[in-house]
Every structure is written in structure tokens, then in C-alpha cells.
N, C-alpha and C positions, 0 to 999 in steps of 0.2 A: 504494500500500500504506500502511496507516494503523501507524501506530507509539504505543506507549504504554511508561510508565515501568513497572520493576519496582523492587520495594523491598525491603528484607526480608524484613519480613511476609511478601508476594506470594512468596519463592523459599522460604522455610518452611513457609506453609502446603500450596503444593504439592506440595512434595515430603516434608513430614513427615505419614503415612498417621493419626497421632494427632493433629494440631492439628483444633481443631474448626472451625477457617475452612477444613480441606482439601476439601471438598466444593465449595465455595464458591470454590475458586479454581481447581477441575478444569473448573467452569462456564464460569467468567469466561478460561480458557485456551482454552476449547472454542468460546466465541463471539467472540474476536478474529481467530482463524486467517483467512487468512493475516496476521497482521499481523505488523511489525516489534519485537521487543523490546529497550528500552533501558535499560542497567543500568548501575553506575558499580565499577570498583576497590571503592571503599569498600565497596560495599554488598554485595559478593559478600567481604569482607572479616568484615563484620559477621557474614553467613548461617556464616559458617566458626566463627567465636567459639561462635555459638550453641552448633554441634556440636560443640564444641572438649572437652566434659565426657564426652559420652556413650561407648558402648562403643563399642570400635575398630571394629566392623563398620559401624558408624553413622557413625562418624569417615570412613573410608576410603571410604564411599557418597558424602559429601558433598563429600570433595576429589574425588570423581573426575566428581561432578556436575557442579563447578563449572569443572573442566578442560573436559567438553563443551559446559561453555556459550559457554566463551571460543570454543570452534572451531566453531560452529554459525555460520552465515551470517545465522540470521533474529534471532541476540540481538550486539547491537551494546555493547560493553561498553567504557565511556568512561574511560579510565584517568586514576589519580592523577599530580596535578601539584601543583607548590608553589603556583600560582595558583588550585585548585580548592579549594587546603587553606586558602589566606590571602580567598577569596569563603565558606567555609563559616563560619571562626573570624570573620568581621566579622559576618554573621549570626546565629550564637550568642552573641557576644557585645551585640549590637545589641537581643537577645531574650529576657531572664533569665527575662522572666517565664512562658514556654513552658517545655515541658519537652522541648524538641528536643535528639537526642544530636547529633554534631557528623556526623556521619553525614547523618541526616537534615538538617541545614542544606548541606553540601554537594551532594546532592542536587536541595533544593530551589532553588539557585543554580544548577546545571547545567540545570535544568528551563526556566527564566528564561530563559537564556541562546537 
């Protein structure tokens, strides 16, 4: 079984019916099946922030989205550690010139790995 990362992006656009990459990631969901999906703490942290503004129905759609991903078998979700946090801030910092949030540097440390 083939495994691939998710991001942000990737759990917003799909599951948010208004982003204009949602078409676009219903495709790219539809043509990895069966595959594994690998996500981190953070980044299901981040996808929460997003919604963190909108109205409560939205709000409560997306904690509760993000509870079934945790318990899903096919999405592997890599939890936060003080060494995922101290591999992402050497990269961010390593990196001024990008405009990676610390998120995505954590991420793409775990990806490496």
C-alpha cells in the first residue's frame, strides 16, 4: 500500500466544499485509494486554527472531522514531540529566506525522516 503526506492545504481543500482546490483534491483522494495517509499533530492543529473563526457549525464539523481522522486506520497521524518541534524550529530557522510557517518545517522534517 502506497502512502502519501497530507498537509493543510490537502485537509482544507477537501473538506472545505468553497476552496477552489476542493475539486482538485476530491480527484487526487479518489486516485490514491487505497492508499495510506500520513499527517502530523501539527498539521491537523493548523487545519483547526483555520476553522477556528468560522461559524460554530463549521467549527464543530471540523473538530469532529479531525477526531475521525485520528481513529481511521488508513490516516496515520504522527504526533507532536519536543524533538519534532526542536527538527522543525532548526529548519525554520536554518530558512529565513522561505516563507515556511513552523508547521510546514516540521512536517517537512518528518517527511525526511
Amino acid at each position: 500500500m502506497k502512502a502519501f503526506f497530507a498537509d493543510t492545504f490537502y485537509w482544507i481543500a477537501l473538506t472545505n466544499t468553497d476552496d477552489s482546490a476542493h475539486q482538485q483534491a476530491l480527484s487526487l483522494s479518489r486516485s490514491l485509494q487505497p492508499s495510506k495517509i500520513i499527517t502530523t499533530e501539527n498539521v491537523l492543529e493548523e487545519y483547526l486554527t483555520y476553522f477556528s473563526g468560522a461559524r460554530r457549525s463549521v467549527r464543530e464539523h471540523a473538530g469532529d472531522l479531525v477526531f475521525s481522522f485520528i481513529h481511521n486506520r488508513r490516516i496515520a497521524v504522527v504526533p507532536q514531540s519536543h524533538e519534532s518541534f526542536m527538527a522543525g524550529l532548526e529548519l525554520y530557522r536554518a530558512r529565513p529566506d522561505k516563507g515556511y510557517s513552523l508547521t510546514d518545517c516540521i512536517s517537512m522534517q518528518m517527511m525526511r525522516r
